[in-house]
N, CA and C atoms of all chains as a GROMACS GRO file, in nm:
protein
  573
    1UNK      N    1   0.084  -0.120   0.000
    1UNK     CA    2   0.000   0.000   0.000
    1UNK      C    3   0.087   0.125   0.000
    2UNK      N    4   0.202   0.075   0.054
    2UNK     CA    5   0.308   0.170   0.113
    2UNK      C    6   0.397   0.264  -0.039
    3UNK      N    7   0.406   0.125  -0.147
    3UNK     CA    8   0.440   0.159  -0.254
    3UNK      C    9   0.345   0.214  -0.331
    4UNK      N   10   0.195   0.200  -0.341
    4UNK     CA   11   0.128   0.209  -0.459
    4UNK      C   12   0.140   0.417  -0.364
    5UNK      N   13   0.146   0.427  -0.246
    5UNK     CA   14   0.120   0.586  -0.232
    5UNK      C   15   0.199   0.684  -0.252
    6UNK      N   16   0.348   0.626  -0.243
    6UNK     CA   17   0.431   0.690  -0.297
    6UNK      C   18   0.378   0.748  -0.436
    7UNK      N   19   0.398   0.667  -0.571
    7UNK     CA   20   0.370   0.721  -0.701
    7UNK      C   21   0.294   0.810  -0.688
    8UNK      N   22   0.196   0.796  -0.628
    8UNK     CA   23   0.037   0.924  -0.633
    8UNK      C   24   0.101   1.023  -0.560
    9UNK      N   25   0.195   1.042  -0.487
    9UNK     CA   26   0.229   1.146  -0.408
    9UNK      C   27   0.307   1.208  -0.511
   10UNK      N   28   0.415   1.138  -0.582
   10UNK     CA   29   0.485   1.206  -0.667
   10UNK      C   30   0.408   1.291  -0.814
   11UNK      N   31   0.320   1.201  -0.842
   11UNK     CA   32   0.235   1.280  -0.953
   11UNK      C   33   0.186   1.377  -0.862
   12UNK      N   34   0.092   1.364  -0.740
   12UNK     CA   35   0.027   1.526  -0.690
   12UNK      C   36   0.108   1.607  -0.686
   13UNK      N   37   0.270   1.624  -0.678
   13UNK     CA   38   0.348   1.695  -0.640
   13UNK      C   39   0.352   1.763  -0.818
   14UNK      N   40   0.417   1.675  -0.888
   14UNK     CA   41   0.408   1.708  -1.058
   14UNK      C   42   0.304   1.760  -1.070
   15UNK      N   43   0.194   1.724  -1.072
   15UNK     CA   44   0.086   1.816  -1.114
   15UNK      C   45   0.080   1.986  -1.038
   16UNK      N   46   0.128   1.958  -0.900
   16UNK     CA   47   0.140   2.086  -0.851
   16UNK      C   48   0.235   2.208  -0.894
   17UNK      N   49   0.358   2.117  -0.969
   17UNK     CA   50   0.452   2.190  -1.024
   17UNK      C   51   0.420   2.273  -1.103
   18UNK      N   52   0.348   2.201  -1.203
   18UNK     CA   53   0.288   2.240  -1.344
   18UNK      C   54   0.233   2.338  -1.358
   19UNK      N   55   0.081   2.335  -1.253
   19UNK     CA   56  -0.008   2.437  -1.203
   19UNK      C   57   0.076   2.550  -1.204
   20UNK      N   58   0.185   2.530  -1.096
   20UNK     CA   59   0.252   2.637  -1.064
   20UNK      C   60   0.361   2.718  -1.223
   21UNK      N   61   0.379   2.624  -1.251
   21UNK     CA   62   0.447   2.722  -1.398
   21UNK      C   63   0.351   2.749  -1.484
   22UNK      N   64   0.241   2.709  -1.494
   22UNK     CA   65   0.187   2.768  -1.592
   22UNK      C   66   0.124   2.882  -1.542
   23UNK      N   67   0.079   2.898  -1.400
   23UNK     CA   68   0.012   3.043  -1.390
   23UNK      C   69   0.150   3.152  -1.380
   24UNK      N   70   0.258   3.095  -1.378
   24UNK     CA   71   0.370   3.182  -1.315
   24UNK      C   72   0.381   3.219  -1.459
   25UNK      N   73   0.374   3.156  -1.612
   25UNK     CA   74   0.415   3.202  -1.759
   25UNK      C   75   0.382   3.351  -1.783
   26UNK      N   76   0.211   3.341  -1.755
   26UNK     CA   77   0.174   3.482  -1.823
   26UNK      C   78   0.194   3.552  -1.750
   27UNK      N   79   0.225   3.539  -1.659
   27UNK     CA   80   0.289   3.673  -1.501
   27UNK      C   81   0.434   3.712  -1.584
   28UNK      N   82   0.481   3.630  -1.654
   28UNK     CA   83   0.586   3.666  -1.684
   28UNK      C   84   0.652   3.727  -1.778
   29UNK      N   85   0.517   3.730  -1.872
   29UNK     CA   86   0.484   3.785  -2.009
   29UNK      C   87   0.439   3.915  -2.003
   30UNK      N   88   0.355   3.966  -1.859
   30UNK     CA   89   0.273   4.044  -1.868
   30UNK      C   90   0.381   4.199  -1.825
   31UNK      N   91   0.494   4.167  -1.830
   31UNK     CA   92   0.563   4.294  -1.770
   31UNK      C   93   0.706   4.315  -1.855
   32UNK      N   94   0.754   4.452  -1.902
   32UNK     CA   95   0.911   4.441  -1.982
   32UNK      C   96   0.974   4.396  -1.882
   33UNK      N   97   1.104   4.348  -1.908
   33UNK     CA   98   1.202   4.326  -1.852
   33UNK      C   99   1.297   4.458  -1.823
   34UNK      N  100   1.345   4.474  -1.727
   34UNK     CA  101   1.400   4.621  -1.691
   34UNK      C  102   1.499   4.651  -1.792
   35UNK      N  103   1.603   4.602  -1.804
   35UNK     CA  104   1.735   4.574  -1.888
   35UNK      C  105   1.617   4.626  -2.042
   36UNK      N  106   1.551   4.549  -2.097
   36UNK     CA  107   1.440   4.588  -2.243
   36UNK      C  108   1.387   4.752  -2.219
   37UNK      N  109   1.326   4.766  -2.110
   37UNK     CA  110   1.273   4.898  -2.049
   37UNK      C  111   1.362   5.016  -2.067
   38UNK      N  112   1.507   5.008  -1.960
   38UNK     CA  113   1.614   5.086  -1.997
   38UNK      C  114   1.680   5.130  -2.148
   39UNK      N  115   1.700   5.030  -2.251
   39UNK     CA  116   1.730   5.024  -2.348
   39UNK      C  117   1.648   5.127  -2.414
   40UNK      N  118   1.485   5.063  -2.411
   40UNK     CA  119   1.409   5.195  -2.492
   40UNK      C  120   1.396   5.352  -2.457
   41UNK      N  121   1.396   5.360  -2.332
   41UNK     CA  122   1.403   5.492  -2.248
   41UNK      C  123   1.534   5.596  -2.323
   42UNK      N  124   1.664   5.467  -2.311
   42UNK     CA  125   1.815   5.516  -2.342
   42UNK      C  126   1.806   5.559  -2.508
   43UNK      N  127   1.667   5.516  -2.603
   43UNK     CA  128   1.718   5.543  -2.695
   43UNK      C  129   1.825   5.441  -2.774
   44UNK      N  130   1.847   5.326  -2.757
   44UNK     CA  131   1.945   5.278  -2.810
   44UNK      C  132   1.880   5.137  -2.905
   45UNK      N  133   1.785   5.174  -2.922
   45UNK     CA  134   1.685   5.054  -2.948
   45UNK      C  135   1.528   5.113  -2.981
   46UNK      N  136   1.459   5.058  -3.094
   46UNK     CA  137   1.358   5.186  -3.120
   46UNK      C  138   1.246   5.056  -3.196
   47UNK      N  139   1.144   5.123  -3.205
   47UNK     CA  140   1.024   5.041  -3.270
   47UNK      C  141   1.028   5.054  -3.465
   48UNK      N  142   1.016   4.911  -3.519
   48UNK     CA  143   1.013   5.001  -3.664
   48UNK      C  144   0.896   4.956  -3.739
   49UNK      N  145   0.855   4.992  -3.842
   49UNK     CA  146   0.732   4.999  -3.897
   49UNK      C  147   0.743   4.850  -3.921
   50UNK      N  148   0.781   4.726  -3.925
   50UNK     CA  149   0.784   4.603  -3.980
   50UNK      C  150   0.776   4.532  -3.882
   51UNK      N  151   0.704   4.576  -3.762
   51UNK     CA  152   0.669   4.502  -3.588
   51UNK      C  153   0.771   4.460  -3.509
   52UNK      N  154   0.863   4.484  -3.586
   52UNK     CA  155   0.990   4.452  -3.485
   52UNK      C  156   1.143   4.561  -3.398
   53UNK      N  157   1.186   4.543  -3.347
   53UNK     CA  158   1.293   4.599  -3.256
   53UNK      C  159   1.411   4.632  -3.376
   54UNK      N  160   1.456   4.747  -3.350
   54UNK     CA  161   1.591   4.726  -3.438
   54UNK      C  162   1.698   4.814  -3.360
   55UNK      N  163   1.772   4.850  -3.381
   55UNK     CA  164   1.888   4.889  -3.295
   55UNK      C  165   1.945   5.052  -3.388
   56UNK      N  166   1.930   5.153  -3.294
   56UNK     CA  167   1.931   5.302  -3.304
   56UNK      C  168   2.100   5.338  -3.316
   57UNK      N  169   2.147   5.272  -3.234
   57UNK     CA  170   2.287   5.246  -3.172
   57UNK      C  171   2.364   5.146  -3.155
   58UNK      N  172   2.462   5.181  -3.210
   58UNK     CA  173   2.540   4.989  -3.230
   58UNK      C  174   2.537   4.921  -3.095
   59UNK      N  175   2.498   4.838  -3.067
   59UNK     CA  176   2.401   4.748  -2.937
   59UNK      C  177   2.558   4.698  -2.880
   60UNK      N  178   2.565   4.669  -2.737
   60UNK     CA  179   2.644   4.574  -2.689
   60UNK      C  180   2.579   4.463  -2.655
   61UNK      N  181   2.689   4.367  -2.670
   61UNK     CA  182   2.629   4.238  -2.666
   61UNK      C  183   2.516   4.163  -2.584
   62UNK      N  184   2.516   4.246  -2.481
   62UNK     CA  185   2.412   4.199  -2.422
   62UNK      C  186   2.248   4.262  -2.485
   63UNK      N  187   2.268   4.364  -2.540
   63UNK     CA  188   2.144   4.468  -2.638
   63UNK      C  189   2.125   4.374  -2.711
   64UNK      N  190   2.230   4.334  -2.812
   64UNK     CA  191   2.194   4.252  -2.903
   64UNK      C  192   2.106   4.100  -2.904
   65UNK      N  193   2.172   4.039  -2.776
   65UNK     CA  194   2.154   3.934  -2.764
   65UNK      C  195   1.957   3.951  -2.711
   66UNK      N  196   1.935   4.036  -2.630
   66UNK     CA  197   1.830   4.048  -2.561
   66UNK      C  198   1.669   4.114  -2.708
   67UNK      N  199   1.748   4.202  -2.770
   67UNK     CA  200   1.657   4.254  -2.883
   67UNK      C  201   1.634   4.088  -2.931
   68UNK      N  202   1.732   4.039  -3.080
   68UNK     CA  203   1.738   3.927  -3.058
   68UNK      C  204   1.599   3.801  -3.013
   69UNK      N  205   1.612   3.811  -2.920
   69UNK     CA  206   1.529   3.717  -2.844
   69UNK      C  207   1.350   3.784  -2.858
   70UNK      N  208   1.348   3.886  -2.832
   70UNK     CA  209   1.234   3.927  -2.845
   70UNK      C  210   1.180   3.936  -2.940
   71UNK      N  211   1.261   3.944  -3.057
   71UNK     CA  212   1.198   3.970  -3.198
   71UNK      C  213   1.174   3.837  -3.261
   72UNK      N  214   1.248   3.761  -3.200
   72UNK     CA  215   1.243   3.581  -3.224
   72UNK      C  216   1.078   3.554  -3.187
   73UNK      N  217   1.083   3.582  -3.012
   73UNK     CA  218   0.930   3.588  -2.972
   73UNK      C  219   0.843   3.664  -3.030
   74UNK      N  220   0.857   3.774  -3.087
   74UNK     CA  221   0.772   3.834  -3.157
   74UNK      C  222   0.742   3.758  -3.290
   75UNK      N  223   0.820   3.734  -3.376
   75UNK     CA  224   0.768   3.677  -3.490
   75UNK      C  225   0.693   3.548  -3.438
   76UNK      N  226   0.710   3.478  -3.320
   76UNK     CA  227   0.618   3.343  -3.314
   76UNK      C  228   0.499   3.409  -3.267
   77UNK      N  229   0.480   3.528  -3.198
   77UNK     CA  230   0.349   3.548  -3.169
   77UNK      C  231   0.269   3.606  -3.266
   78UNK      N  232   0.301   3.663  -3.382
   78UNK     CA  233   0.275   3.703  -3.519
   78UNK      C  234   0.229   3.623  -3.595
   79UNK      N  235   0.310   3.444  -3.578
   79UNK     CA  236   0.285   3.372  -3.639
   79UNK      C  237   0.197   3.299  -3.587
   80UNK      N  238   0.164   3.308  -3.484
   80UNK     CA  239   0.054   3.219  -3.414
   80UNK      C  240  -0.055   3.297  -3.417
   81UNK      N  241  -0.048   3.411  -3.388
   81UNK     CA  242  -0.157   3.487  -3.431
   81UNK      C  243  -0.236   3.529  -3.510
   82UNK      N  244  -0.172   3.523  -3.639
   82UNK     CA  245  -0.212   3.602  -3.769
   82UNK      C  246  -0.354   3.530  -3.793
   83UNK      N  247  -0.455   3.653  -3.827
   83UNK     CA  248  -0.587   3.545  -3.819
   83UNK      C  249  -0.580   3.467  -3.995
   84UNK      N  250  -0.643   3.370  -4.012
   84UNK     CA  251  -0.646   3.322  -4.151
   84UNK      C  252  -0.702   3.472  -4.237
   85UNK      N  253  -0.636   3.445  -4.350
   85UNK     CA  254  -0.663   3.548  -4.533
   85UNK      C  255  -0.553   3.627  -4.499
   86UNK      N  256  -0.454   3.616  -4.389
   86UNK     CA  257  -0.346   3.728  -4.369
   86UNK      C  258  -0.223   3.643  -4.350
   87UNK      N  259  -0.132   3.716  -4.386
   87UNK     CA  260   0.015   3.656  -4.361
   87UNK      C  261   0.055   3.760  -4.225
   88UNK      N  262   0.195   3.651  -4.182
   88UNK     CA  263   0.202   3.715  -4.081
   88UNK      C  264   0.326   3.846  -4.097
   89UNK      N  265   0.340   3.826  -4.228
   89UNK     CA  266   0.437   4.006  -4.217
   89UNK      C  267   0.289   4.110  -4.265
   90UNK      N  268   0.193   4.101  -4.270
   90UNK     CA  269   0.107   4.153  -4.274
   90UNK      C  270   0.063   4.188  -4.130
   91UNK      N  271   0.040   4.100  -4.040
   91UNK     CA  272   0.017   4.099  -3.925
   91UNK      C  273   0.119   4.195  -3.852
   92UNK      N  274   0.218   4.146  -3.884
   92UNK     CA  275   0.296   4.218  -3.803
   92UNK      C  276   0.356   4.347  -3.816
   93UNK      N  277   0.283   4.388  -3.987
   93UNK     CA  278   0.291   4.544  -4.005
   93UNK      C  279   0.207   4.585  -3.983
   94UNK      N  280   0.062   4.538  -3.918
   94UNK     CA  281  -0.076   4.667  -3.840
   94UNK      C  282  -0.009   4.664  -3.667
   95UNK      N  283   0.082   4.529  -3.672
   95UNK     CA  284   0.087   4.555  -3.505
   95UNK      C  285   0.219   4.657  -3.481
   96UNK      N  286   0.288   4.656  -3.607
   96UNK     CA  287   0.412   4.766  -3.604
   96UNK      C  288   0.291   4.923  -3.589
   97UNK      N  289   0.260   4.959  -3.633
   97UNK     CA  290   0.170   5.052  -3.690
   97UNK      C  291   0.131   5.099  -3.573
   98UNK      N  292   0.081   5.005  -3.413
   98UNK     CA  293   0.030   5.006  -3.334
   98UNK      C  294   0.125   5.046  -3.223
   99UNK      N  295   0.270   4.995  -3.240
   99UNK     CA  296   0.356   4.971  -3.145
   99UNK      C  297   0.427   5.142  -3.161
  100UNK      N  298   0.403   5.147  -3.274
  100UNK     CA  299   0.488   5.303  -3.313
  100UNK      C  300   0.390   5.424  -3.226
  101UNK      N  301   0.262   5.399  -3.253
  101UNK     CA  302   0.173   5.471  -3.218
  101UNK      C  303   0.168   5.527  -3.075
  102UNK      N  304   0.213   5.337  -2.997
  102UNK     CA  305   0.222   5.390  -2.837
  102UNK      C  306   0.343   5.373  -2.791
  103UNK      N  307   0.506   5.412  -2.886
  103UNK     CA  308   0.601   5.453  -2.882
  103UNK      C  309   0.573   5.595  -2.735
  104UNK      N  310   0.629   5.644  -2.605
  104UNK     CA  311   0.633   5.714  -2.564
  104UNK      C  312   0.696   5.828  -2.579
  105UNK      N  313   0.721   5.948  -2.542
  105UNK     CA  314   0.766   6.059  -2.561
  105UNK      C  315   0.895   6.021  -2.523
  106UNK      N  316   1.027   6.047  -2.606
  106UNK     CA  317   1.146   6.054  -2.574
  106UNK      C  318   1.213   5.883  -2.616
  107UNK      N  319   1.117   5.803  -2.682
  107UNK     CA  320   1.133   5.683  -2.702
  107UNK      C  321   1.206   5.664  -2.864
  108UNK      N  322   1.240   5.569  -2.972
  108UNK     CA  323   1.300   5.598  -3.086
  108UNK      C  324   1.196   5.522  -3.179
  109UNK      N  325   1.179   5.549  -3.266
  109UNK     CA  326   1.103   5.471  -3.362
  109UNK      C  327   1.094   5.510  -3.526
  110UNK      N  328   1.136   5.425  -3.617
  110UNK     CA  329   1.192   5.406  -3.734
  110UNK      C  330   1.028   5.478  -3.829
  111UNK      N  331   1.088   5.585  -3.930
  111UNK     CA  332   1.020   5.633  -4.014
  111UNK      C  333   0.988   5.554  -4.148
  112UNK      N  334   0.893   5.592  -4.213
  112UNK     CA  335   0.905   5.504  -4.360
  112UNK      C  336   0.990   5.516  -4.422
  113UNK      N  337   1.058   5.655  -4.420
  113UNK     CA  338   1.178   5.671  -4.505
  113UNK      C  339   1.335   5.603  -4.455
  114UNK      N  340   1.284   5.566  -4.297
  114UNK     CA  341   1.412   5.450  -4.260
  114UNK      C  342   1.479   5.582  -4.178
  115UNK      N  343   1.439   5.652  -4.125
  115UNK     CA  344   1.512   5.704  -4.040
  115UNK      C  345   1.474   5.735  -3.883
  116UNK      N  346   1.522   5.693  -3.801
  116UNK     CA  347   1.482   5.690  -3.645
  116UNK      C  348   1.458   5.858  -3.629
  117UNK      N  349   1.340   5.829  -3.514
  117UNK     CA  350   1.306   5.972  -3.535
  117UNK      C  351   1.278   5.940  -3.334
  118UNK      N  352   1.289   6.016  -3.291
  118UNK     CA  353   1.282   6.053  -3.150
  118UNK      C  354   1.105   6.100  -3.135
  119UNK      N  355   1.016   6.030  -3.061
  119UNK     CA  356   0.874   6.068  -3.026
  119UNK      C  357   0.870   6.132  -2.978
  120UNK      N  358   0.783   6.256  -3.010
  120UNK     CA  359   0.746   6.370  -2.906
  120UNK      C  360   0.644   6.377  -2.844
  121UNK      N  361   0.535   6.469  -2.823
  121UNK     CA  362   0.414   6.493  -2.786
  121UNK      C  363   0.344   6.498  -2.875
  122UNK      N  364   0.381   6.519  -3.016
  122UNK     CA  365   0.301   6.490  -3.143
  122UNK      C  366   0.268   6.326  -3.220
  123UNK      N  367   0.213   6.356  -3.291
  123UNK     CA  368   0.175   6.208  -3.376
  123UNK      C  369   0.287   6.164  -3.436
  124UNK      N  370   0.318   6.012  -3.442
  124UNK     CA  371   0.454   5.973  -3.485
  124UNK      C  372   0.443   5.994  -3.615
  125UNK      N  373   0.564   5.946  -3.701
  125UNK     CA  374   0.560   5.919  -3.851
  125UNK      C  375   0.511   5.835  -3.907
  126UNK      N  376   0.442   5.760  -3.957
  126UNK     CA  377   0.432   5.635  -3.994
  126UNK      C  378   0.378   5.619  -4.117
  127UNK      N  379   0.349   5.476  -4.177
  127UNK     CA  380   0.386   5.445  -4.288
  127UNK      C  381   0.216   5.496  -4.326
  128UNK      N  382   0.143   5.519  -4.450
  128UNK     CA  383   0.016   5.610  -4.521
  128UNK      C  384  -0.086   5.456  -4.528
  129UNK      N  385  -0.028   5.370  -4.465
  129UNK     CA  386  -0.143   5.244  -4.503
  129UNK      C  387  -0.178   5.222  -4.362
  130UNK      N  388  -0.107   5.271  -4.256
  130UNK     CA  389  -0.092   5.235  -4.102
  130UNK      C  390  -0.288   5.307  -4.051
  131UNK      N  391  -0.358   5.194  -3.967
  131UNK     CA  392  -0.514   5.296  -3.949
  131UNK      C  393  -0.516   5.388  -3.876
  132UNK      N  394   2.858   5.280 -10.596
  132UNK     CA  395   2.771   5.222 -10.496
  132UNK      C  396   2.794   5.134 -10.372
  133UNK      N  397   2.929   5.092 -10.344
  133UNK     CA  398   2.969   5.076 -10.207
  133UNK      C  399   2.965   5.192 -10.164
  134UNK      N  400   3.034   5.317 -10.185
  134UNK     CA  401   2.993   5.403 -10.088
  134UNK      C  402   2.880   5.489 -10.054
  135UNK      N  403   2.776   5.444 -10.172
  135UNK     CA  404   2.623   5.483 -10.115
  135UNK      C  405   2.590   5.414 -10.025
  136UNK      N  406   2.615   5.257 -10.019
  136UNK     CA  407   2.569   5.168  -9.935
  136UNK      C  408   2.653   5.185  -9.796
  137UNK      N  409   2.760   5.261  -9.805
  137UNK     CA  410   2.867   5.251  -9.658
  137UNK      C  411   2.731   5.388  -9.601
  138UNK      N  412   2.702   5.469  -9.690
  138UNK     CA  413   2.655   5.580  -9.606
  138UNK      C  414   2.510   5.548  -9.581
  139UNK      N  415   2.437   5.496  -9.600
  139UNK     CA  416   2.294   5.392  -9.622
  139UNK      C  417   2.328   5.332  -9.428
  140UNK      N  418   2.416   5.236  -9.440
  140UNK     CA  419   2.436   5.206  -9.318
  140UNK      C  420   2.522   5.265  -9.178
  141UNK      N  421   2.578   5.407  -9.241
  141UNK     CA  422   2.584   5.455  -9.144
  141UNK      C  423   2.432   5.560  -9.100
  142UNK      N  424   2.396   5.596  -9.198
  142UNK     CA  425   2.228   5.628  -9.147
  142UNK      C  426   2.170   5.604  -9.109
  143UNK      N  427   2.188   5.426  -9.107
  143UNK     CA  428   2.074   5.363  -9.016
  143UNK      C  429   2.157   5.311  -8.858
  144UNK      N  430   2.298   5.311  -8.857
  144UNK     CA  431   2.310   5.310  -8.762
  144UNK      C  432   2.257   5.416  -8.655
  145UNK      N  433   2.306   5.583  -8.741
  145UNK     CA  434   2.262   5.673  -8.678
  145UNK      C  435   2.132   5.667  -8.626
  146UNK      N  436   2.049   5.614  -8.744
  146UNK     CA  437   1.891   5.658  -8.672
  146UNK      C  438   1.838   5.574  -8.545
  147UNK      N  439   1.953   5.432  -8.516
  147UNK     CA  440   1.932   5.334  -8.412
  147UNK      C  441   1.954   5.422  -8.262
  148UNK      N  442   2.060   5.489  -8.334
  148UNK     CA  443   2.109   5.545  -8.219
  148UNK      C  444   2.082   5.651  -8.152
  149UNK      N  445   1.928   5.707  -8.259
  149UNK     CA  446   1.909   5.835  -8.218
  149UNK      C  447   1.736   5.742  -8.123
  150UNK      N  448   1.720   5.628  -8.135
  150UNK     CA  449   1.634   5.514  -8.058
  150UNK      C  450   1.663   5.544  -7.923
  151UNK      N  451   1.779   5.549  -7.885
  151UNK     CA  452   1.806   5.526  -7.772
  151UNK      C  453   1.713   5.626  -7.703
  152UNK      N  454   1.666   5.601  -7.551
  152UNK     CA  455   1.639   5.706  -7.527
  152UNK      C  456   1.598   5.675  -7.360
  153UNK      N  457   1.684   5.780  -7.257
  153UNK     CA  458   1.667   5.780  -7.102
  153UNK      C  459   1.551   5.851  -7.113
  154UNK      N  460   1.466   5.738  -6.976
  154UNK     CA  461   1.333   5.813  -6.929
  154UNK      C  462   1.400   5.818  -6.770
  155UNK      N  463   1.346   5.909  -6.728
  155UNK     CA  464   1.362   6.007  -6.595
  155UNK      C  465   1.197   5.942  -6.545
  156UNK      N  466   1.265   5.927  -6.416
  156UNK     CA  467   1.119   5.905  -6.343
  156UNK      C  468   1.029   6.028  -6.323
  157UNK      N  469   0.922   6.052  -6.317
  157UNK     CA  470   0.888   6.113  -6.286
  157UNK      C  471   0.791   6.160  -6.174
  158UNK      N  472   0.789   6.076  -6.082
  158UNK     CA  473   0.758   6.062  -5.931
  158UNK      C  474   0.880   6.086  -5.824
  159UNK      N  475   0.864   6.114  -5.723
  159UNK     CA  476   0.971   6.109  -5.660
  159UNK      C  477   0.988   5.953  -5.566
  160UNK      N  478   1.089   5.947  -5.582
  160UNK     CA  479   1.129   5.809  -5.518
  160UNK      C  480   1.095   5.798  -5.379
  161UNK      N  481   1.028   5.709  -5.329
  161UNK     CA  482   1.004   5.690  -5.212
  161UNK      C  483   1.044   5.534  -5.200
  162UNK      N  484   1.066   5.513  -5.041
  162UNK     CA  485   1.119   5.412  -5.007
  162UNK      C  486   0.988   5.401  -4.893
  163UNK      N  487   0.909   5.268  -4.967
  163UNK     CA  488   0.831   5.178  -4.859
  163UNK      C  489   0.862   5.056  -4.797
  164UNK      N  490   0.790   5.047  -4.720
  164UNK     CA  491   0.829   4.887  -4.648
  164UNK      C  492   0.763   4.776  -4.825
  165UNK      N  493   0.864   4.714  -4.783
  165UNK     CA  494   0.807   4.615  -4.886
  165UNK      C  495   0.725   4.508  -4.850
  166UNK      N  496   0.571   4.579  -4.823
  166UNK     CA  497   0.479   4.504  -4.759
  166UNK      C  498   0.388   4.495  -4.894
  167UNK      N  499   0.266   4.397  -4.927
  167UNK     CA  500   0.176   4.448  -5.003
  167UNK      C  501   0.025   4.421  -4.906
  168UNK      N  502  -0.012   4.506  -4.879
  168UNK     CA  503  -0.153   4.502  -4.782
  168UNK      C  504  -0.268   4.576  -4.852
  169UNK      N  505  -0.394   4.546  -4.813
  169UNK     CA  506  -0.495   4.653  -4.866
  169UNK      C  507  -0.528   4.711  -4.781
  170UNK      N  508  -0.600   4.791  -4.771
  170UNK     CA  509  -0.646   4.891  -4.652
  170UNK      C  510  -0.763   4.789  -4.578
  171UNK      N  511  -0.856   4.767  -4.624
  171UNK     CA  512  -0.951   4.600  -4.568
  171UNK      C  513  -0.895   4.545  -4.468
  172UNK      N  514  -0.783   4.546  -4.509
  172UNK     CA  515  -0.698   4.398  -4.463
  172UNK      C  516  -0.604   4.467  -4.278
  173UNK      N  517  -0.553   4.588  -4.322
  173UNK     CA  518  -0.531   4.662  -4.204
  173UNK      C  519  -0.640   4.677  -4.130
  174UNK      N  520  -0.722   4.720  -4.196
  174UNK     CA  521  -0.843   4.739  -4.023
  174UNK      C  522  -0.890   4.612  -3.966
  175UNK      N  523  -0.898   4.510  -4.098
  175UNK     CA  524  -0.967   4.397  -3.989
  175UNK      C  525  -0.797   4.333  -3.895
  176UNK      N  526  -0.727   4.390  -3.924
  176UNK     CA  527  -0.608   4.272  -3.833
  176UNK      C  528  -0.576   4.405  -3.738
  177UNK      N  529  -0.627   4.497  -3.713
  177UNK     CA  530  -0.585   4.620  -3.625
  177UNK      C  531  -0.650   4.542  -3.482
  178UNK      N  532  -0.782   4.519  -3.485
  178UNK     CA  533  -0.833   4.420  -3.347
  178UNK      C  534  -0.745   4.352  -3.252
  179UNK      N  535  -0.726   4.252  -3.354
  179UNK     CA  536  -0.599   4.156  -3.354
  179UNK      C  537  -0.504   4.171  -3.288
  180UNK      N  538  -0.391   4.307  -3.345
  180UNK     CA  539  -0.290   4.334  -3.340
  180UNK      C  540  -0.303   4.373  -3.218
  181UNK      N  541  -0.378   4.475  -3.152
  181UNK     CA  542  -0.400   4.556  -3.048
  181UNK      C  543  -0.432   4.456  -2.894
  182UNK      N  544  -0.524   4.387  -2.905
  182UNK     CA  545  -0.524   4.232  -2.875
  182UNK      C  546  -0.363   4.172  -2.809
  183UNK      N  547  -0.316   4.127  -2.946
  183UNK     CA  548  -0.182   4.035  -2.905
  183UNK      C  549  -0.054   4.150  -2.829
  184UNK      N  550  -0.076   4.276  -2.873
  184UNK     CA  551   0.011   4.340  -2.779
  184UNK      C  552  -0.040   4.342  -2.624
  185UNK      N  553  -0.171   4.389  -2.646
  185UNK     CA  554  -0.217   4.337  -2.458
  185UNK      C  555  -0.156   4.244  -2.347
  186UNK      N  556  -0.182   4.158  -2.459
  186UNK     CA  557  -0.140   4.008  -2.445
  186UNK      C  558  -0.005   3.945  -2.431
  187UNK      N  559   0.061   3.997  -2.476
  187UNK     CA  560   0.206   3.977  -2.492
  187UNK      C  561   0.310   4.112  -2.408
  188UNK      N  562   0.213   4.153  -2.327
  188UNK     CA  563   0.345   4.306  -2.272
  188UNK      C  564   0.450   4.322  -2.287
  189UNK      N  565   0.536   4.164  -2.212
  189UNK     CA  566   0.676   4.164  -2.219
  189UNK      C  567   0.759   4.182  -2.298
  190UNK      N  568   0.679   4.127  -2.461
  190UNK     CA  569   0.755   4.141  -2.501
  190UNK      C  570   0.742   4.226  -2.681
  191UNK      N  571   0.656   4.353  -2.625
  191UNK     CA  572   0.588   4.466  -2.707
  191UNK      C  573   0.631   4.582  -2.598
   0.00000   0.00000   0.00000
């Protein structure tokens, strides 16, 4: 009896694990990372019309490595997302469109003509197809 | 009459050459994303988009 309770103890424990990472995922999703935060504030890293991160300032390795990663995650959430009749560089140029939009004041973000432009208190630049 | 015919074909070289001919754009060059979208197609995925950034904070 002694053996069959062990196993069940070890699965309740696994299952408890589980529980526990999966509510801990979107907690973890739901906030920038400070190091990502700093970067955009610093200007060294900017939003561009094609939904993704690009680099304002030649990045140190750790910039690089960290943009990088996010834009990796970004294209899978683009790609998981994109509703059907759309591709996902389609997708991910209304969500660029979106990201530029709530670019903050003093933040960097890439023009149609390809040039980083510093956000002010005015309306950003963006591309004439953007809603 | 070889040299009617030498000047015969330099006339028509000339006139090949007066074929040639540069066209100038006449728009000004702009540089877009090389996306092709319709406008349709932006508003219905704007939902969406607005949506998955919610959704995704960390890493928007």
């Amino acid at each position: 009896m002694l053996k069959l309770g062990q196993p069940a103890g070890w699965a309740t424990a696994a299952l408890a694990v589980t529980a526990a990472v999966a509510l801990a995922v979107p907690s973890a999703m739901a906030q920038r990372d400070p190091a990502y935060e700093a970067a955009r504030s610093a200007g060294q890293i900017g939003e561009q019309p094609d939904g993704y991160l690009g680099f304002v300032t030649s990045p140190t390795p750790a910039v690089r490595d960290m943009v990088n990663d996010i834009n990796i995650k970004r294209k899978a959430a683009y790609t998981s997302g994109a509703p059907a009749g759309s591709t996902v560089e389609q997708f991910a140029f209304v969500t660029g469109c979106n990201l530029i939009a709530k670019t903050r004041p003093g933040e960097k973000y890439k023009a149609p003509d390809g040039r980083w432009l510093t956000r002010d208190s005015g309306a950003p630049v963006r591309d004439s197809r953007c809603p | 009459m070889i040299g009617r015919r030498f000047v015969a074909v330099l006339m028509g070289a000339a006139a090949l050459g007066g074929c040639v001919q540069i066209e100038t754009p006449d728009k000004p060059i702009e540089i877009n994303l090389n996306i092709n979208i319709k406008q349709e197609i932006v508003y219905k995925l704007d939902g969406d988009a607005k949506k998955l950034i919610e959704q995704n904070s960390g890493i928007f």
